[in-house]
C-alpha positions in Angstrom: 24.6 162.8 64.8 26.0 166.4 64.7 26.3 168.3 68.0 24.0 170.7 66.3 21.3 169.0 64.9 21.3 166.9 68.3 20.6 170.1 70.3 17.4 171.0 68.0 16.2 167.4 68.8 16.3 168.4 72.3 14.8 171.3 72.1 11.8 169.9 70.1 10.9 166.9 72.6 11.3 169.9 75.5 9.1 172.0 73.6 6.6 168.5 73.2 6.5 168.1 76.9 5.6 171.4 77.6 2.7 170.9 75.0 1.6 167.8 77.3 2.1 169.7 80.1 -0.6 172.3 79.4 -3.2 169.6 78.3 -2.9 167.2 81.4 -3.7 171.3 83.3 -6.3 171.8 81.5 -7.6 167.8 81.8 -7.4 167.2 78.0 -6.2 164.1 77.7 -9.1 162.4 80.5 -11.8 164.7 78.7 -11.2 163.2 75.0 -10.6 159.6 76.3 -14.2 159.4 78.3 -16.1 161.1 75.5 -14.4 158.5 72.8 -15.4 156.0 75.2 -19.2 156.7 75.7 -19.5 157.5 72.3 -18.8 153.8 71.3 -21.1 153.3 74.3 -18.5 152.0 76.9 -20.6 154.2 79.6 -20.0 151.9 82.8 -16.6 152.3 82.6 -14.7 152.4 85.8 -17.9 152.4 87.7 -19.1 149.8 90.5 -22.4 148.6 89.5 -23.2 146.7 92.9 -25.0 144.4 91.4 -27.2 146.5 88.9 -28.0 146.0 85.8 -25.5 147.5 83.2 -27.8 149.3 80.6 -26.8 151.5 78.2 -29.3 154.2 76.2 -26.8 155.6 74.0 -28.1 159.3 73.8 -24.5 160.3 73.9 -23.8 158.4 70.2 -28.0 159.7 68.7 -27.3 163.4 69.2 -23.4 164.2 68.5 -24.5 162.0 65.0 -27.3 164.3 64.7 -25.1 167.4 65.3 -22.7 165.8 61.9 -25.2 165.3 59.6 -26.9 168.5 59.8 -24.1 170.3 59.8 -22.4 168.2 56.4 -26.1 168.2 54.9 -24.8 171.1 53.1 -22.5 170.9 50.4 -19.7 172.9 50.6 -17.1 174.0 47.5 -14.2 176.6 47.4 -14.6 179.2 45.2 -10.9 181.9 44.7 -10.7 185.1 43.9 -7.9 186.8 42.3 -6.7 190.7 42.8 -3.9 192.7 42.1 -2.5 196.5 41.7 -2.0 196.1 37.8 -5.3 194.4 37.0 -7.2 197.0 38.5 -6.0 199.7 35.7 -5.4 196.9 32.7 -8.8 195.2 31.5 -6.3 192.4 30.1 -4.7 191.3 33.6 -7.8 191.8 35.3 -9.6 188.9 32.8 -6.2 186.5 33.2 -6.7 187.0 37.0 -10.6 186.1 36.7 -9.7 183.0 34.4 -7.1 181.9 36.8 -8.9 182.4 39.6 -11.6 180.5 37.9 -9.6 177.7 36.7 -8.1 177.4 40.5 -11.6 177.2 41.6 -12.7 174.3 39.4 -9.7 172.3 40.2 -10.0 172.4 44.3 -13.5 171.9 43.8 -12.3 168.6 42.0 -9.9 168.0 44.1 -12.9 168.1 47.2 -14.3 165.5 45.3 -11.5 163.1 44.3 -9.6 163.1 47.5 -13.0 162.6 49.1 -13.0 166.2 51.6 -16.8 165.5 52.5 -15.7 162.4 54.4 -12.7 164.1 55.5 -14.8 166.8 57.2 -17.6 164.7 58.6 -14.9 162.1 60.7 -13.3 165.9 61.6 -16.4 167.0 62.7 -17.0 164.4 64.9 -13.8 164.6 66.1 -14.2 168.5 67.0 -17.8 167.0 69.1 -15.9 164.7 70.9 -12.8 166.5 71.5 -13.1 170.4 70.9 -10.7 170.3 67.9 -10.7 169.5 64.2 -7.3 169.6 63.1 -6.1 169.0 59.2 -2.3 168.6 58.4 -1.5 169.0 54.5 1.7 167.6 53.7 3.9 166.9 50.0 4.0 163.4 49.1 6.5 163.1 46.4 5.6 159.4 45.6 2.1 160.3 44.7 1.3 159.8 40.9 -1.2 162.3 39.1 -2.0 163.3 35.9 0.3 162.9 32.6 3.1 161.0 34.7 3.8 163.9 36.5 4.9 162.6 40.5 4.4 164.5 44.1 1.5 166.4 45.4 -0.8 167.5 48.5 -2.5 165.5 50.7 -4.6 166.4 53.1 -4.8 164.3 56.6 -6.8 164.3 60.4 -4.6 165.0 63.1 -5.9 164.3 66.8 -6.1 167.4 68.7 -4.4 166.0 71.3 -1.5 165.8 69.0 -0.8 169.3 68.0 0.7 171.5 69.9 0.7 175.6 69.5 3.1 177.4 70.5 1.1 180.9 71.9 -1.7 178.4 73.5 -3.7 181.6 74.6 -4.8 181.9 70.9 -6.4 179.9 68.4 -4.7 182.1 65.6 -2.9 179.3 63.6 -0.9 182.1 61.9 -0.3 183.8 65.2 2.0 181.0 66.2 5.6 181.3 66.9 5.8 177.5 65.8 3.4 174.5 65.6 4.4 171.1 66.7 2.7 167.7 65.4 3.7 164.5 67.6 2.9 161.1 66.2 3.5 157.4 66.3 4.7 155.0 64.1 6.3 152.0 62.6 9.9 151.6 63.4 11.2 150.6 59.9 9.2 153.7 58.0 10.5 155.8 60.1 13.9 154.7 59.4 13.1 153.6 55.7 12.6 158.0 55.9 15.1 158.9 57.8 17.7 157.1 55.0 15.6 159.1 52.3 16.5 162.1 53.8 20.2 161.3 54.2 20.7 159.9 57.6 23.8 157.7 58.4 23.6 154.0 59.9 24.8 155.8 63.2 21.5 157.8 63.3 19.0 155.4 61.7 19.8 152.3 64.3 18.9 155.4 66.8 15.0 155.2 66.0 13.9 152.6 68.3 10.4 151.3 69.5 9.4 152.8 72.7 6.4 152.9 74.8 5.2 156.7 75.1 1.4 156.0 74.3 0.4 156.8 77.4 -1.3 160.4 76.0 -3.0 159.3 72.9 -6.9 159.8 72.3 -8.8 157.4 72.9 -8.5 153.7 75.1 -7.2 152.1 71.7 -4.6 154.4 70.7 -3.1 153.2 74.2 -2.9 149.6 72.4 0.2 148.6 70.2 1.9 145.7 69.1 4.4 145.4 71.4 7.9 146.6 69.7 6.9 147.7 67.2 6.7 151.8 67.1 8.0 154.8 67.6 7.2 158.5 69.0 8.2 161.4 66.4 7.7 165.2 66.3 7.3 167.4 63.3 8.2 171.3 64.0 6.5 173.7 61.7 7.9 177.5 62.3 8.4 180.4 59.7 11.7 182.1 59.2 12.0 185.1 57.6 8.7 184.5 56.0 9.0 181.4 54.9 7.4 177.9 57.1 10.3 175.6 58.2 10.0 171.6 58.7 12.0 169.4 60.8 10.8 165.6 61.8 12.8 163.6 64.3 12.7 161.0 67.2 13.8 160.9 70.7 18.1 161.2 69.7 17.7 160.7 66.0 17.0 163.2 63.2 14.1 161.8 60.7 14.7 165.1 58.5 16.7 168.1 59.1 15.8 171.7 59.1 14.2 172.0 55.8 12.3 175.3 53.9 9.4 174.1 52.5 9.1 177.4 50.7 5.2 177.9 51.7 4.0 181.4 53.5 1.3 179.8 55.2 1.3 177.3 58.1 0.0 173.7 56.5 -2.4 173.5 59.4 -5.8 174.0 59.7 -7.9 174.3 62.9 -11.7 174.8 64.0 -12.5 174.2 67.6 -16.4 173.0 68.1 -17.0 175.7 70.9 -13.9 178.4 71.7 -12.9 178.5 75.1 -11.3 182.3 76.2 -7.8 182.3 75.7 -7.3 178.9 74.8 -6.4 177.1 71.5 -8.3 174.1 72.6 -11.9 174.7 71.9 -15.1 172.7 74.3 -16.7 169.5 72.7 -20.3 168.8 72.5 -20.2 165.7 74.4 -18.5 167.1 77.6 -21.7 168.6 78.4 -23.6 165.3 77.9 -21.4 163.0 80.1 -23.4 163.4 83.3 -26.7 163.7 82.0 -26.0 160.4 80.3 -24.8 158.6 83.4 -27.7 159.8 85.3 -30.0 158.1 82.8 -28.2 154.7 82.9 -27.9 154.6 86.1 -31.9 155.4 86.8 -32.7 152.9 84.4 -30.5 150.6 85.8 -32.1 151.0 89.6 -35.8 150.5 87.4 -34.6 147.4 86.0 -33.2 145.9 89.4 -36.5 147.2 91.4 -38.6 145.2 88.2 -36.9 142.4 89.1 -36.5 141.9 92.7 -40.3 143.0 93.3 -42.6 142.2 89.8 -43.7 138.9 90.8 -45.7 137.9 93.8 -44.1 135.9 96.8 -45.8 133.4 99.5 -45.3 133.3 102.9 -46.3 130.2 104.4 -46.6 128.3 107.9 -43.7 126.2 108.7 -45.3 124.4 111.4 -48.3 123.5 109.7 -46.9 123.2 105.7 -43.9 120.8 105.9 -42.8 122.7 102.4 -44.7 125.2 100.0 -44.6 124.3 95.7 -45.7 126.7 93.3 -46.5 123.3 90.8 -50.1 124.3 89.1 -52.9 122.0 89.8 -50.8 120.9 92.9 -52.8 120.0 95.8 -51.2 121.4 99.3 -51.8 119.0 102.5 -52.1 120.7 106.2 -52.4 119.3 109.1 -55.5 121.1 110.7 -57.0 124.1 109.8 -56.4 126.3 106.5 -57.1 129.5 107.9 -53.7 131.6 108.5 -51.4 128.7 106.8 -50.3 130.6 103.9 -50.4 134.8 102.7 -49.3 136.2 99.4 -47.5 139.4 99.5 -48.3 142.1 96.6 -45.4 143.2 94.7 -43.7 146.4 96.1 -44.9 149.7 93.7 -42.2 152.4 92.4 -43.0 155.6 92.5 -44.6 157.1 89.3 -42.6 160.4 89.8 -39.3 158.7 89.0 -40.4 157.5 85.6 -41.4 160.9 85.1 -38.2 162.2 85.9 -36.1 160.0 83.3 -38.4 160.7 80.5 -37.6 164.3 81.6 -34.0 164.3 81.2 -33.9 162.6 78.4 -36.7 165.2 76.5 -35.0 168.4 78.4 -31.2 166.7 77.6 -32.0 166.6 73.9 -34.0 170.0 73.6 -31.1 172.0 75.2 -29.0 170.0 72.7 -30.8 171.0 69.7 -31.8 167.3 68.7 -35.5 167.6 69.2 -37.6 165.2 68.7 -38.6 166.5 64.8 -35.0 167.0 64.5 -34.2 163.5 65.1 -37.7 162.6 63.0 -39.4 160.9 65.6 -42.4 162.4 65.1 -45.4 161.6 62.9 -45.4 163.2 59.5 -48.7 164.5 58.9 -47.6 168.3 58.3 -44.1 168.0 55.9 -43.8 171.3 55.9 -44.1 172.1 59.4 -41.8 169.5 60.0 -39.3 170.9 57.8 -39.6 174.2 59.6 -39.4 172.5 62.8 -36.3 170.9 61.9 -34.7 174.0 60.2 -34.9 175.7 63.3 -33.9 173.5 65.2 -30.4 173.8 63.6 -30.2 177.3 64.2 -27.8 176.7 67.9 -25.1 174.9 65.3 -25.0 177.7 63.1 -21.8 178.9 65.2 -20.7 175.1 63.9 -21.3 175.4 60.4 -19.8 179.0 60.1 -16.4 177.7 61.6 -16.8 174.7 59.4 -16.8 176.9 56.5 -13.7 179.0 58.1 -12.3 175.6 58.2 -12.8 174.8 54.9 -11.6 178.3 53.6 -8.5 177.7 55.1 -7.7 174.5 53.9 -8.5 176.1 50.2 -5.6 178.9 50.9 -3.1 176.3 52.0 -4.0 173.8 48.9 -3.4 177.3 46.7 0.1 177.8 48.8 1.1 174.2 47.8 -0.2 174.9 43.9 2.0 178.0 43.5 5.0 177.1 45.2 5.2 173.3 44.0 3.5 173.0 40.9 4.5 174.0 37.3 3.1 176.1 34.6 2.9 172.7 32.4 0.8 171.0 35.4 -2.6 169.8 33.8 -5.1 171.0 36.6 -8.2 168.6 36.2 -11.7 169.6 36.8 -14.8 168.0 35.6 -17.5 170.5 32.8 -20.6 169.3 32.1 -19.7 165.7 33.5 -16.4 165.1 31.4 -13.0 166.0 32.3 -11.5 168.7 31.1 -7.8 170.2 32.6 -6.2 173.7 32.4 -2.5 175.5 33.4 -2.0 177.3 35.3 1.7 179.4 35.6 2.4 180.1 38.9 5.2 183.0 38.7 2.4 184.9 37.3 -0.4 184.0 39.7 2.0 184.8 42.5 1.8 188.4 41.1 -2.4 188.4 42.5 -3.8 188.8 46.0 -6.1 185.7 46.6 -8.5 185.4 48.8 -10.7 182.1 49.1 -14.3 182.1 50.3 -16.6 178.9 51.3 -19.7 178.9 48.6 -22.5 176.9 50.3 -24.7 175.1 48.4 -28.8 173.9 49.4 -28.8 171.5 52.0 -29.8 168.2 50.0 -32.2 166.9 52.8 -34.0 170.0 53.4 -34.3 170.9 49.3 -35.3 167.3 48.8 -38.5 166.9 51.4 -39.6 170.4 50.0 -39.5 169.6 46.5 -41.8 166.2 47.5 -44.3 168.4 49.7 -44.3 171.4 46.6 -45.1 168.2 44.2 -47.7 166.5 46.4 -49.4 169.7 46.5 -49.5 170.7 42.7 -50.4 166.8 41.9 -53.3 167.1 44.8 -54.4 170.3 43.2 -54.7 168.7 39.3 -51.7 171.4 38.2 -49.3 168.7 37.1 -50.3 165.1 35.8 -49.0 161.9 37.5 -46.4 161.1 34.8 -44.7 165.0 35.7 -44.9 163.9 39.4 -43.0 160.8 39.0 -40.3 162.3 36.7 -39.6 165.6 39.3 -39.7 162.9 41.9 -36.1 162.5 43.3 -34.8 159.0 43.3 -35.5 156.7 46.7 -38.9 157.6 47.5 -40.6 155.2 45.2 -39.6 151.7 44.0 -39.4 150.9 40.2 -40.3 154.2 39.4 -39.4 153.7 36.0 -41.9 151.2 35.1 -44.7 152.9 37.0 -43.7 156.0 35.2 -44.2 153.9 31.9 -47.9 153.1 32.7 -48.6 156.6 33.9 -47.6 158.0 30.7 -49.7 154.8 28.5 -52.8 155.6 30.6 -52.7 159.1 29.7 -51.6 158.8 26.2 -54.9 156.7 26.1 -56.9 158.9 27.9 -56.3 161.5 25.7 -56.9 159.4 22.4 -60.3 158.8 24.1 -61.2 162.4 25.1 -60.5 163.1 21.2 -62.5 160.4 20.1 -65.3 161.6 22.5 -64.7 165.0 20.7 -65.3 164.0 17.2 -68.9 164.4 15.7 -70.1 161.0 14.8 -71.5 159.7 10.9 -75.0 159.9 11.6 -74.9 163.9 13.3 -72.6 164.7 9.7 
């Protein structure tokens, strides 16, 4: 390896530590792992039971799923914009921009679907619950096949936050940053199976060894490896002279040297799920949880223990008149002399009705403060829909904060999927998108789009759960009142609610075809009236 390029390795795996340094201060890395592990429900972890019972009510895993859902029950799609000094005076330019802009739009909008974003964003969003942070990494694969042969584009990955590493971490700016660093692990021969892609000699390949530096992943299993088997790399992402910079290496060996990708943007996006002041890192949902949650195992675990040592009766017995006491039924008991004071049963010991009391309370006041009320979580009866619904619409209001960096999120991720079109694709590129549910593709010629100032915005669509109980409720009602027959109930009726609604649908619509042959027939002056 060249004195030169060894020095940069160096100084990236310095720069690393000092990234690790700052998250063991701040008491990342033991945060992330005990929420990951009493959100799989690992919640008596590292703690003596003393011979209690070990339950677990899994509160911790009901409302951070509840948080997701409503939060991804709305679709979300990308919709760009296109402006620019010469459009604004030129009718012509401005309607090329619009169409390009358009065409952009449709694409990434496929491109949410294909590459399968919702997902994407609802393991992120969990990930932001459990460990402040949603990180996205977008990278070029050159080996990936699309459309019309053509080979190479963007994917779009997770990253663990406790992989990523800023280099201001008093701001959660990504494009603030002086660099961004994204450590990783894995498998010896890829990495050097890379490394040879990118030009390295034997002398620096047979330098990528396994090693054992998992001690600072997320999460108890990403502690667990087959032994030998990987390694630790770093990827640093800076900008020089406008454009972002990549270099990949391991500990003494160079993966890829200093290479310009030619984007403007950093390909890293970043929500956090609450901001903290003056800190990258954001606050997860679940820290807040942790002792609430222990405090309810644990009091149900004392209830189950008192239950047991003191729900059935006990007999205390004479030993010097009752040789030895049996609890056989139907069994008669010999004494010698008299019965009176041979034997006493002892009533069961009572708990206090104020501790019962007091779990049911955390657990209701736990949840409320949460947001995850009971018609939230739809344990309630539903004999009003539509209060219901307006029960459970506000109680989403607390995660609007959520949702709006969600869309932020997503907003950025559409800016650096546009960096990636312009800067690697070419005017001949077929740009798929789906019209009227067939696919249809467009070009797109990026030295001319580079000429427009983008901007992308998140376009949010009806929640589907909400829209769908309110278009049952608005249906019961109109069929209730006689506005609509039975036949236009079923047909408005969205899929699910109903089984074989097809067949019933049939007979609706026979029954009233012959309904209304009768009513004519009734209508129709008979032979002996003409």
């Amino acid at each position: 390896m060249k004195e030169r390029e060894k020095k940069k390795v160096t100084e990236d795996f310095a720069l690393l530590e000092t990234g690790r340094a700052y998250n063991r201060q701040i008491g990342l890395y033991d945060t992330v792992t005990r929420n990951e592990r009493f959100y799989r429900g690992d919640q008596w972890h590292g703690i003596a039971a003393n011979g209690l019972p070990t339950p677990v009510f899994n509160l911790f895993k009901r409302v951070l799923n509840y948080f997701v859902s409503t939060i991804m029950s709305q679709k979300v799609r990308i919709h760009y914009t296109a402006e620019g000094e010469e459009a604004l005076f030129d009718p012509e330019k401005q309607r090329k921009a619009d169409e390009t802009s358009q065409l952009l739009s449709r694409y990434a909008n496929y491109r949410l679907e294909k590459d399968k974003v919702d997902e994407l964003l609802g393991r992120g969003l969990l990930d932001a619950a459990l460990t402040g942070d949603l990180f996205a990494y977008v990278y070029w694969d050159p080996s990936k096949r699309t459309a019309r042969g053509y080979r190479g584009d963007y994917v779009t990955t997770l990253v663990d936050g406790t992989r990523v590493f800023f280099g201001d971490v008093n701001t959660p700016d990504v494009e603030a940053q002086p660099y961004i660093l994204i450590s990783g692990r894995d498998l010896v021969e890829r990495l050097r199976a890379e490394a040879r892609e990118n030009g390295a000699d034997r002398e620096n390949v047979e330098k990528i060894r396994p090693d054992t530096d998992v001690f600072e992943e997320a999460g108890d299993y990403g502690k667990r490896e087959l032994a030998g088997t990987k390694a630790g790399y770093v990827i640093k992402l800076y900008k020089k002279n406008g454009a972002v910079h990549y270099r990949k290496s391991c500990r003494g060996a160079v993966i890829c040297p200093e290479r310009n990708t030619g984007l403007s943007r950093y390909p890293v996006a970043h929500m956090t799920w609450e901001p903290v002041k003056n800190s990258y890192h954001g606050h997860a949902a679940a820290t807040g949880l942790v002792d609430n949650q222990l405090y309810i195992n644990k009091a149900f675990a004392m209830v189950m223990k008192h239950m047991l040592d003191v729900s059935f009766s006990k007999v205390v017995y004479n030993a010097n008149v009752i040789d030895e006491w049996t609890n056989e039924i139907g069994e008669a008991v010999a004494v010698n002399g008299p019965v009176e004071n041979v034997a006493l049963q002892l009533t069961p010991g009572t708990m206090q009705d104020g501790f019962l009391d007091v779990i049911n309370m955390t657990v209701k006041l736990t949840k409320e403060l949460m947001g995850a009320t009971d018609a939230a979580l739809g344990n309630v009866r539903p004999d009003n829909t539509s209060a219901i619904i307006a029960l459970q619409q506000s109680s989403a209001i607390p995660l609007e904060i959520q949702k709006n960096a969600l869309y932020d999120f997503t907003e950025q991720l559409g800016m650096i999927w546009l960096d990636f079109i312009l800067h690697y694709y070419d005017a001949s590129r077929i740009m798929l998108f789906r019209e009227d549910g067939a696919l249809a593709g467009g070009c797109v010629d990026p030295g001319e789009a580079e000429r427009f100032l983008f901007s992308c915005v998140a376009e949010v669509g009806a929640s589907s759960h909400w829209s769908e109980m309110a278009q049952v409720a608005t249906l019961d009602n109109l069929l209730s009142s006689g506005k609509i027959r039975f036949s236009q109930y079923l047909e408005r009726l969205p899929d699910g609610y109903i089984g074989k609604k097809e067949e019933l649908l049939e007979e609706a619509k026979k029954e009233e075809t012959a309904d209304a042959v009768s009513s004519a027939d009734s209508l129709q002056p008979s032979a002996v009236s003409r």
